[in-house]
C-alpha positions as CSV (number, residue, x, y, z in Angstrom):
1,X,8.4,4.9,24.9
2,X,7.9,0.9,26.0
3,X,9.9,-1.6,23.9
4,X,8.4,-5.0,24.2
5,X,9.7,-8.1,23.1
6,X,7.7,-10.4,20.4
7,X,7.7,-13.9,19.4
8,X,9.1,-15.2,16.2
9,X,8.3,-13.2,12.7
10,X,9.5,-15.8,10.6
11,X,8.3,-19.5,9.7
12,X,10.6,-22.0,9.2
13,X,9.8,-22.1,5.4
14,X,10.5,-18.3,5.6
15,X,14.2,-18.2,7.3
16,X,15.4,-20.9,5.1
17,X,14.7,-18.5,2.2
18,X,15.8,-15.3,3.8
19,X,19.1,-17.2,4.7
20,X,19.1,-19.1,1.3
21,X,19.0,-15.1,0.1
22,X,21.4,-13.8,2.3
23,X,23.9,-16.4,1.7
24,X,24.2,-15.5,-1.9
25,X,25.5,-12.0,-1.3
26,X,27.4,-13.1,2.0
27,X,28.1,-17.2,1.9
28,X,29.4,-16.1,5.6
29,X,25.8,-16.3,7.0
30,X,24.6,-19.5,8.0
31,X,21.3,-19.1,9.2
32,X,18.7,-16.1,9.8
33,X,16.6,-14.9,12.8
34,X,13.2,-12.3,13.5
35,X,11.6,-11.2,16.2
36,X,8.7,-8.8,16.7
37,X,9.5,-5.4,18.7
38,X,6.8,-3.7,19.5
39,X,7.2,0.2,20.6
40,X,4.3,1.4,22.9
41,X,4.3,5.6,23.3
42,X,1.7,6.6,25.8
43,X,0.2,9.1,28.0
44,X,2.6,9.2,31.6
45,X,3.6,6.0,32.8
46,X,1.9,2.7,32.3
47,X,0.5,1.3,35.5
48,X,1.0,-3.0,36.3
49,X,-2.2,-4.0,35.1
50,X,-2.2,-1.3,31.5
51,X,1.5,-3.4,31.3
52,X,0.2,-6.5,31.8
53,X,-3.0,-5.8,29.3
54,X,-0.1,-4.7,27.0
55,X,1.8,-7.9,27.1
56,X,-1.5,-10.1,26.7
57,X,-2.6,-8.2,23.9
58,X,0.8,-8.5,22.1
59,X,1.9,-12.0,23.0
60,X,5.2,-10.0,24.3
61,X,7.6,-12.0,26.4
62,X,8.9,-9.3,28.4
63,X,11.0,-5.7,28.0
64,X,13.5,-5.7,24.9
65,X,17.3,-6.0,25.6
66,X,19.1,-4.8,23.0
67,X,22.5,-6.3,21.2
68,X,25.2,-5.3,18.9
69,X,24.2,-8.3,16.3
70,X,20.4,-6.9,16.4
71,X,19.4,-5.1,13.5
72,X,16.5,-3.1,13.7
73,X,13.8,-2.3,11.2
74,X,10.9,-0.3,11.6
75,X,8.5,1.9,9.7
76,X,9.8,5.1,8.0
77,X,10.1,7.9,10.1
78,X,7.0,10.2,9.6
79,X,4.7,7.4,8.4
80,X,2.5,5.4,10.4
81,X,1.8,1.7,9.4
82,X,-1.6,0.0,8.9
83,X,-0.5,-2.5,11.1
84,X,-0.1,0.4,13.9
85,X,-3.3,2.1,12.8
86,X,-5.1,-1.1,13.6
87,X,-3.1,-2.4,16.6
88,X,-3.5,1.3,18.5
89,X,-7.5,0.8,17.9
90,X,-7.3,-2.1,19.5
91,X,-5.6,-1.7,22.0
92,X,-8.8,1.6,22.9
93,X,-11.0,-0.7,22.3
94,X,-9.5,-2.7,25.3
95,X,-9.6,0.1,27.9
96,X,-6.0,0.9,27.3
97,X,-6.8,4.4,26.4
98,X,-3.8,5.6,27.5
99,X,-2.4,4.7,24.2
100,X,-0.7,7.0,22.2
101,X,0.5,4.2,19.5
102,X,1.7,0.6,19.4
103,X,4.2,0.5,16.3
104,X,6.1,-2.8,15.0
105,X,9.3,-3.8,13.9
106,X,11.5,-6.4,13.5
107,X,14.6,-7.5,15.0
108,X,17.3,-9.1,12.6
109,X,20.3,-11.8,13.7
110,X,22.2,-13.5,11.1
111,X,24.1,-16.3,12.2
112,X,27.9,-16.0,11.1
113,X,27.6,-12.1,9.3
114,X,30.4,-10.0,10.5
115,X,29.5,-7.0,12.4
116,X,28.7,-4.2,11.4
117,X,25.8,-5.9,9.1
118,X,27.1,-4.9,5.6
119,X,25.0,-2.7,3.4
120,X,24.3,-5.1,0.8
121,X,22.8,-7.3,3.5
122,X,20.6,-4.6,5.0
123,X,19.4,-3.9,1.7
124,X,18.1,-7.0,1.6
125,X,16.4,-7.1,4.9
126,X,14.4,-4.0,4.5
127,X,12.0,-2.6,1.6
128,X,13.8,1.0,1.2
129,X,10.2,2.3,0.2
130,X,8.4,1.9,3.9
131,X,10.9,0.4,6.1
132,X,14.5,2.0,7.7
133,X,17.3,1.0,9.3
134,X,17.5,2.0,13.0
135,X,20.6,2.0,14.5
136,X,19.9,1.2,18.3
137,X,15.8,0.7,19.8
138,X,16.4,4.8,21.6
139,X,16.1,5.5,17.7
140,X,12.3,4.5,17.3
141,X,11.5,7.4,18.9
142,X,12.1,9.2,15.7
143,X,8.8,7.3,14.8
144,X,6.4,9.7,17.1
145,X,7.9,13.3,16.5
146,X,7.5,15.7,18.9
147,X,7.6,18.8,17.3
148,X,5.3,21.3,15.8
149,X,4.4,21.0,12.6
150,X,6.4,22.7,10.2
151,X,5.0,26.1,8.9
152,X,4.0,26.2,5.2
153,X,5.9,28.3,2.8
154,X,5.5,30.6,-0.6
155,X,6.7,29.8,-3.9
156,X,7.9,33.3,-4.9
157,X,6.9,33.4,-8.9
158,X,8.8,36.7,-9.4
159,X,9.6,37.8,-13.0
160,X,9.4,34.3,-14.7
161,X,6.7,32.1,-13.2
162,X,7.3,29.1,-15.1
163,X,10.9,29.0,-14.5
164,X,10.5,29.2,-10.5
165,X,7.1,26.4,-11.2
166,X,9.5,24.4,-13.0
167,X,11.9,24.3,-10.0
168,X,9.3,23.8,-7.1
169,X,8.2,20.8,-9.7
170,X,11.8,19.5,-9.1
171,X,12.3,20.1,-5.4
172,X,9.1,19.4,-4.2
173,X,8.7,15.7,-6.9
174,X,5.1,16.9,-7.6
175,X,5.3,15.8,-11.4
176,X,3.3,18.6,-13.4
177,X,3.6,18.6,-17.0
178,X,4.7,22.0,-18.7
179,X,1.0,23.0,-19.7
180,X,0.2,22.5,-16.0
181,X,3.0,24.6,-15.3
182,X,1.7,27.3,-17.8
183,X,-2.0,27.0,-16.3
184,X,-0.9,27.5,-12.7
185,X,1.5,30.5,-13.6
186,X,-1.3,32.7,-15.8
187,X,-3.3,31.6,-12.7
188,X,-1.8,32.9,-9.6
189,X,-0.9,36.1,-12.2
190,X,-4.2,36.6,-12.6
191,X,-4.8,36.2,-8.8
192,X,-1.4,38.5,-8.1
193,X,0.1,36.6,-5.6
194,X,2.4,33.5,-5.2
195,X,1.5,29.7,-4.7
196,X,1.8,28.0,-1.3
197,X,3.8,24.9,-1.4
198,X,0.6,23.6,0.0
199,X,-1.7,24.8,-2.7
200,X,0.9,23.2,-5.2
201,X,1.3,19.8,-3.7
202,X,-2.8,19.5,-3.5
203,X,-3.4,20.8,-7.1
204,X,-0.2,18.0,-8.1
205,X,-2.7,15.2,-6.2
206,X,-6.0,16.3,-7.1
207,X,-5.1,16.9,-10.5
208,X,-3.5,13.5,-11.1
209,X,-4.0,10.8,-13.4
210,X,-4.9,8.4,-10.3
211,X,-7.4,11.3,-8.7
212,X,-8.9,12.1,-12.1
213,X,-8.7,10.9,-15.8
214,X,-7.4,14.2,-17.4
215,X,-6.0,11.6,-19.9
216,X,-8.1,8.9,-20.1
217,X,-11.2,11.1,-20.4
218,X,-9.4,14.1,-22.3
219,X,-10.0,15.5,-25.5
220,X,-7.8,13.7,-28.2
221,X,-6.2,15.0,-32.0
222,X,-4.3,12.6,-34.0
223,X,-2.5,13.9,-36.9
224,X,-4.4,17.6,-36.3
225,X,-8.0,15.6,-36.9
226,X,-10.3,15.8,-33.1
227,X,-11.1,12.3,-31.9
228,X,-14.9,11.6,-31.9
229,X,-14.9,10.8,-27.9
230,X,-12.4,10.5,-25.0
231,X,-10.6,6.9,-24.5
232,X,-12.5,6.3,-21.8
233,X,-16.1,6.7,-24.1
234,X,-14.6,4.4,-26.6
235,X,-14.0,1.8,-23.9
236,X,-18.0,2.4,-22.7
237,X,-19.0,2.3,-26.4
238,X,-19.2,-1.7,-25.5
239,X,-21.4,-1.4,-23.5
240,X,-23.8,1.1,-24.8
241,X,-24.1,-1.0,-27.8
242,X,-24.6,-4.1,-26.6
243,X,-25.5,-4.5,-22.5
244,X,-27.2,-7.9,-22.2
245,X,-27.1,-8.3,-19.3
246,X,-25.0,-5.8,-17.7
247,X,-27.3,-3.4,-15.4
248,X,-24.5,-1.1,-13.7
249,X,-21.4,-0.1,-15.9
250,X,-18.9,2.8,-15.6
251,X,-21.0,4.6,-13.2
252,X,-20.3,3.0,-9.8
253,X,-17.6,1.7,-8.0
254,X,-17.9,-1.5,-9.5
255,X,-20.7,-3.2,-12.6
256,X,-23.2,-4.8,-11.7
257,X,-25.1,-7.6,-14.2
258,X,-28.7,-9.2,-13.7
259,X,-28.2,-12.3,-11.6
260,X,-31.6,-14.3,-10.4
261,X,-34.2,-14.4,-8.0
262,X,-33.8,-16.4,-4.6
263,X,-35.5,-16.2,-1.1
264,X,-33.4,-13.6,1.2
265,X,-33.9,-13.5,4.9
266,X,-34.3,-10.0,6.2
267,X,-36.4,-7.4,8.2
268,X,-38.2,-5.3,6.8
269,X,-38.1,-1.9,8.3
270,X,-42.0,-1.5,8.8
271,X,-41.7,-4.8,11.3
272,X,-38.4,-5.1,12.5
273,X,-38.9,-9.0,12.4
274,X,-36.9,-10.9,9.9
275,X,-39.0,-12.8,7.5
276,X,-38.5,-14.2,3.8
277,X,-38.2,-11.8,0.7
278,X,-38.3,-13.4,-2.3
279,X,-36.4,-10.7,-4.6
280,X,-33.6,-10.5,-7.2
281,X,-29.8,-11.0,-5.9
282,X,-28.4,-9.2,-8.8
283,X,-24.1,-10.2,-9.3
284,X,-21.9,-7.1,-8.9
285,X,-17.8,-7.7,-10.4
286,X,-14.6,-5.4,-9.2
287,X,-11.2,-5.5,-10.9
288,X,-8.7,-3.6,-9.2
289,X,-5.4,-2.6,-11.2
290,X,-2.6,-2.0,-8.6
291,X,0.5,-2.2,-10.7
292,X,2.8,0.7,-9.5
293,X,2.0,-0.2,-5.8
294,X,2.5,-4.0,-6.3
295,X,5.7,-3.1,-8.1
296,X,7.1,-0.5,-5.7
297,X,6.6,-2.8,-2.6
298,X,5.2,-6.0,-3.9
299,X,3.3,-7.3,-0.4
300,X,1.5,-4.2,0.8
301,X,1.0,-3.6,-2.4
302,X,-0.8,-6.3,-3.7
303,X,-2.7,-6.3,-0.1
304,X,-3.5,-2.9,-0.5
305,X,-4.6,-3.7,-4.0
306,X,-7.3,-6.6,-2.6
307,X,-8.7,-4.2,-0.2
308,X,-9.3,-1.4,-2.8
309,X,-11.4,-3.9,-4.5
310,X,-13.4,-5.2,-1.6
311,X,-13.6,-1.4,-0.3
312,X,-15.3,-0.5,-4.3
313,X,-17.8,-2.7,-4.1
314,X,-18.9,-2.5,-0.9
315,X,-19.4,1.3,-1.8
316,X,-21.6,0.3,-4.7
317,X,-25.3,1.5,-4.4
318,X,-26.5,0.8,-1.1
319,X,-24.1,-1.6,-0.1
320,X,-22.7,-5.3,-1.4
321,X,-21.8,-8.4,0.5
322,X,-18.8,-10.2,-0.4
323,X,-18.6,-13.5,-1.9
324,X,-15.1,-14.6,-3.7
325,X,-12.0,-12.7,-5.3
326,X,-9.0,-13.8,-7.4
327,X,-5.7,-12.5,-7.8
328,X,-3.7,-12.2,-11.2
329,X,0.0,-11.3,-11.8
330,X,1.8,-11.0,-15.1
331,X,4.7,-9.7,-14.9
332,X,8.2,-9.7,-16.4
333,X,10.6,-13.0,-17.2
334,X,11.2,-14.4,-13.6
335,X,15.1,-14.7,-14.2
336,X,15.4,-17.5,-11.3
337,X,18.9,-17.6,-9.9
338,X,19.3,-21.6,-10.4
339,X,17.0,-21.8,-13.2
340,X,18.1,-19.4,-16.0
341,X,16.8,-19.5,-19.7
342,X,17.8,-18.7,-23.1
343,X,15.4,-16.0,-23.8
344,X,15.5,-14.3,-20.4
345,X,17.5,-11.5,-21.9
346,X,18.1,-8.9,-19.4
347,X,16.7,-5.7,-20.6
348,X,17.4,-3.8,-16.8
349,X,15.1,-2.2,-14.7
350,X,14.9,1.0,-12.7
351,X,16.5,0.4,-8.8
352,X,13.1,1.6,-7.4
353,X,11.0,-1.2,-8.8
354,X,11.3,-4.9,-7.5
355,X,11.8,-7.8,-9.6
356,X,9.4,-10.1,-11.5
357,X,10.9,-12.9,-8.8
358,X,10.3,-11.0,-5.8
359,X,6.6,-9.5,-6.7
360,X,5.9,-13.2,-7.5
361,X,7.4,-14.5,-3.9
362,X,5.3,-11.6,-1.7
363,X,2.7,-10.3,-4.0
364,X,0.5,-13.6,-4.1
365,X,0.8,-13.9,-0.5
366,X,0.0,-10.5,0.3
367,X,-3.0,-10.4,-1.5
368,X,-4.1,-13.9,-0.5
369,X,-3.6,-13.0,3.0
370,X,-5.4,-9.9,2.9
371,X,-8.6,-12.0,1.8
372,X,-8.1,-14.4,4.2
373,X,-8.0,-11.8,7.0
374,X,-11.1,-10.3,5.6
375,X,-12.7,-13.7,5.7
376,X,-13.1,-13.4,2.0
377,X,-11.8,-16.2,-0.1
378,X,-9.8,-15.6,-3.0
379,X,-10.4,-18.9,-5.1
380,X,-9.0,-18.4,-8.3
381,X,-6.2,-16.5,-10.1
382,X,-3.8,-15.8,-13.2
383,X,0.0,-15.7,-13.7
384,X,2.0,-15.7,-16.6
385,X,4.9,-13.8,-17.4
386,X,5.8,-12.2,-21.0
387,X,8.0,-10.0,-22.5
C-alpha cells in the first residue's frame, strides 16, 4: 500500500464552519484543518515513472508522514467509494495498469483540541454511515482485504420454521414482514431443505418495496370491501382519463409529453453524412424521490439522488439528451443554533437520521455538484420546511 499526501480538502468558507461546529462541543478548538490521503494498493512495486504518473494524476505532494494530532477518516471497511471506483479507472485509462485501487481519505487537525480527539468531536468529523475512524495510516489496509471470501451458510428451519426465519430476520437486518416469513417457511418445506443465508438476503432485496411495488401495486381491502385497483392504478387513472399531451407515462423510466418540431442535425445511417432532419423533439420529465438516502447521509445522498434521475432518462426509449434539472428539499423545522423559534418544538428524531440543518447545508450542494460534474445545469429548485 502507497500513502500519498494531498492538497487541502477544505475551502476557507468550509473550515470556518467545521471549526464554528467544532467549537460548540469543544470551545478548546480554535481553528480546523484537511488534507487529502490518498492510498494506492498495487500489483509489486511501483517503478519512478508509475510514481511519478501517480503523483501528477493526484496532485500529491509527496509520501504521507503521519502525526499523533492527525485523525484519519476513510471509507468503511468492506465498501469501496465512487470516488475510488472512478479514480482507479482512471488511473487504467493512463497506463497505470498496475493499479489495484486508489482510495481517499482525509486527514483531520484541530488547532487547540486535546489529544486523544474526543469522541464527541470525531463524531462530528465523520458520517458513521460510510466513513470510520482509523487509528494510524498502517490501518487503511483494512480497506483492500486479503482474505477469501467467507463461505455461505444454512439457516437450519428445524421443527418451527418461522421461529428460526424470525431470528435470521433479526441477525441478519433483512426486514421481512411475518407473511413473508410464513411464505418462505411453507416454501423451503415444500422444497425439504433449509434456506441459505444467501438465498434469504436476495429474496429480502428482490422482494423489497424499492426492487418492486408489492405495496404500491398490491391488492387492497378496506373495512373487508376489495379495492377496485392497486394505489399505483389509481395514481395512473390521471392519466388514462385525461393525457393531452402526455405520450409516455408509467411505462418507462421517465414520461415523455409532445413537444414540437425543429431542424436536428444528424446522419442518417444509409449515408453516414450528417445532414438536416426536420422531425419532432418530443420533452421527456424525471423526478427522482431519494428521501431515505438524502436523510441517511445527506451529500451522497442527494448526489446519488441527481444521478438516478439523469441515469432514468437517459434509459428511456432509445436514449435522451440532457437539458436542465432542479433540486427540491422539504424537510423538517431547521432548529438553527443562533436562530431559534417559538414553534420549533422538538419532537426528536432517530440517531441514524441527520438533521433538517445538516441535509440543508450538504444536500443542495451535493446534488448541485453532481450536475455540475455531469455538465448538466440544475437551474431551479424548491425548499420549504413544515411540520
Amino acid at each position: 500500500m502507497l500513502l500519498l499526501q494531498g492538497g487541502p480538502a477544505l475551502s476557507g468558507f468550509e473550515r470556518d464552519r467545521r471549526a464554528d461546529e467544532l467549537g460548540r462541543v469543544d470551545p478548546a478548538v480554535t481553528g480546523v484543518q484537511a488534507d487529502f490521503l490518498y492510498a494506492v494498493w498495487l500489483h509489486g512495486e511501483a517503478d519512478a515513472g508509475a510514481t511519478a504518473r501517480l503523483h501528477e494524476l493526484l496532485a500529491a505532494t509527496g509520501a504521507y508522514g503521519h502525526a499523533a494530532s492527525h485523525l484519519i477518516v476513510a471509507p468503511r471497511p468492506g465498501t469501496i467509494s465512487p470516488w475510488s471506483s472512478k479514480a482507479t479507472d482512471i488511473a487504467h485509462t493512463a497506463g497505470l495498469a498496475q493499479v489495484v485501487r486508489i482510495e481517499r481519505a482525509l486527514v483531520w487537525r484541530l488547532d487547540g483540541a486535546a489529544l486523544p480527539i474526543s469522541g464527541e468531536l470525531r463524531e462530528l468529523l465523520h458520517d458513521r454511515m460510510t466513513e470510520a475512524v482509523f487509528a494510524g495510516p498502517d490501518d487503511l489496509a483494512t480497506l483492500m482485504p486479503t482474505g477469501s471470501a467467507r463461505d455461505g451458510s444454512h439457516v437450519a428451519l428445524g421443527k418451527d420454521g418461522e421461529a428460526a426465519l424470525r431470528a435470521a430476520n433479526v441477525e441478519m437486518g433483512l426486514s421481512l414482514s411475518d407473511p413473508e416469513i410464513a411464505y418462505l417457511a411453507d416454501g423451503f418445506a415444500a422444497l425439504g431443505r433449509d434456506p441459505t443465508d444467501t438465498e434469504l438476503m436476495m429474496f429480502a432485496q428482490a422482494n423489497s418495496e424499492h426492487c418492486r411495488h408489492k405495496i404500491f401495486n398490491a391488492s387492497w381491502q378496506i373495512d373487508g370491501v376489495p379495492l377496485d385497483g392497486s394505489l399505483f392504478d389509481r395514481i395512473r387513472h390521471t392519466h388514462r382519463s385525461n393525457p393531452g399531451r402526455v405520450l409516455v407515462a408509467y411505462s418507462d423510466n421517465s414520461a415523455v409529453s409532445a413537444g414540437y418540431s425543429a431542424d436536428r442535425l444528424l446522419p442518417p445511417p444509409e449515408s453516414g453524412s450528417y445532414r438536416y432532419e426536420f422531425e419532432a423533439v418530443n420533452l421527456l420529465m424525471k423526478v427522482e424521490t431519494h428521501n431515505h438516502p438524502t436523510a441517511i447521509s445527506p451529500y451522497p445522498g442527494a448526489a446519488t439522488g441527481s444521478g438516478g434521475e439523469i441515469r432514468d432518462e437517459g434509459a428511456t426509449g432509445i436514449g435522451r439528451r440532457p437539458k436542465a434539472g432542479l433540486t427540491g428539499f422539504a424537510v423538517s423545522h431547521l432548529r438553527i443554533p443562533t436562530l431559534p423559534q417559538p414553534w420549533e418544538e422538538s419532537a426528536g428524531r432517530p440517531s441514524h437520521i441527520a438533521s433538517a440543518l445538516d441535509i440543508m447545508l450538504d444536500g443542495p450542494i451535493g446534488a448541485a455538484r453532481f450536475n455540475n460534474e455531469f455538465g448538466r445545469p440544475a437551474l431551479c429548485g424548491f425548499f420549504r420546511s413544515f411540520e
